[in-house]
C-alpha positions as a Markdown table, in Angstrom:
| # | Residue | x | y | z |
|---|---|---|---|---|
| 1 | Unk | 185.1 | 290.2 | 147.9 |
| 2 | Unk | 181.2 | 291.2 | 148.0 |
| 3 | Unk | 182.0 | 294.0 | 149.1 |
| 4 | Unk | 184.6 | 295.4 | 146.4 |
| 5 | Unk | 181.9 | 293.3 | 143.8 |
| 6 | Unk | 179.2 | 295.4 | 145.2 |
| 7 | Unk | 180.6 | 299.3 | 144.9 |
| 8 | Unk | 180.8 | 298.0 | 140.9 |
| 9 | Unk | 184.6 | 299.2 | 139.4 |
| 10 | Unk | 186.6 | 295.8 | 139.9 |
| 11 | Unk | 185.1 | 291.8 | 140.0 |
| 12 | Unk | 187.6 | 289.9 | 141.7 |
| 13 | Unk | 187.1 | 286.3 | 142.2 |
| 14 | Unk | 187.1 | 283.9 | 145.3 |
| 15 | Unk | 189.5 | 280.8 | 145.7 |
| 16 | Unk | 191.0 | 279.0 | 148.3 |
| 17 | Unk | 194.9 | 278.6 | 149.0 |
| 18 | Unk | 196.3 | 276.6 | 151.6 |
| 19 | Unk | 192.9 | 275.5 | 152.8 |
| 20 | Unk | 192.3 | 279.4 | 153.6 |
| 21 | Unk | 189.6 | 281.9 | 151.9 |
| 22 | Unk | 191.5 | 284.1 | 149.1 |
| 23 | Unk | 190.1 | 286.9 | 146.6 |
| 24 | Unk | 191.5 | 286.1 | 143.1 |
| 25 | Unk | 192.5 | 289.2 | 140.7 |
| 26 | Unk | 193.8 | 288.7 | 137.1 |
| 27 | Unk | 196.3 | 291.6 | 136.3 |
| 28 | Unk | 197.7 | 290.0 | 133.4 |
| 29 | Unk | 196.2 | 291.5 | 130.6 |
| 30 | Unk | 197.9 | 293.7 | 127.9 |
| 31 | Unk | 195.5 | 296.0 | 128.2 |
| 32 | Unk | 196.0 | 296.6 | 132.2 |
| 33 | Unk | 197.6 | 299.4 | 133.1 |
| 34 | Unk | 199.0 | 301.4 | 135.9 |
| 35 | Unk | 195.3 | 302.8 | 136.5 |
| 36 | Unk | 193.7 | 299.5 | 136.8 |
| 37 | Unk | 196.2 | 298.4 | 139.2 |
| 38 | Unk | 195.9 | 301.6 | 141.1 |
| 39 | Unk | 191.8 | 301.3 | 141.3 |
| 40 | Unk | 191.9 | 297.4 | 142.1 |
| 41 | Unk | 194.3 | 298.5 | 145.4 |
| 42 | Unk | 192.0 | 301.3 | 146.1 |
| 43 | Unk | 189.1 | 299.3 | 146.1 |
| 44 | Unk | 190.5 | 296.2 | 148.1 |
| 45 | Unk | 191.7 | 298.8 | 151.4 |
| 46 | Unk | 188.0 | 300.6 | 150.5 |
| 47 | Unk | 186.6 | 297.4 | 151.0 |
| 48 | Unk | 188.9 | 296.3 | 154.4 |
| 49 | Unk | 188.3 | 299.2 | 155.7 |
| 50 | Unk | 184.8 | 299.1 | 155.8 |
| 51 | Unk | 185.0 | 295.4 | 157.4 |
| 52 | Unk | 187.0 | 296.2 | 160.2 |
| 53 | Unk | 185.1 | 299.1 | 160.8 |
């Protein structure tokens, strides 16, 4: 999550689920649209790519 907060085009959230570590998105806005979706994904594998190097 800091590192998809950090490039500065999405701010996900943090939250835990099942006892485990989850990033939180809200894509239920009327204004969200294909685009946002599209930039949130690109961001999140961005951001797991970098981590696992």
């Amino acid at each position: 999550m800091q590192r998809v907060q950090a490039r500065g085009k999405v701010y996900p959230s943090h939250g835990v689920w099942h006892d485990r570590q989850i990033i939180r998105v809200s894509i239920t806005n009327h204004a969200t649209d294909r685009a946002d979706i599209d930039l949130l994904i690109d961001e999140l594998r961005i951001a797991h790519e970098q981590a696992i190097g």
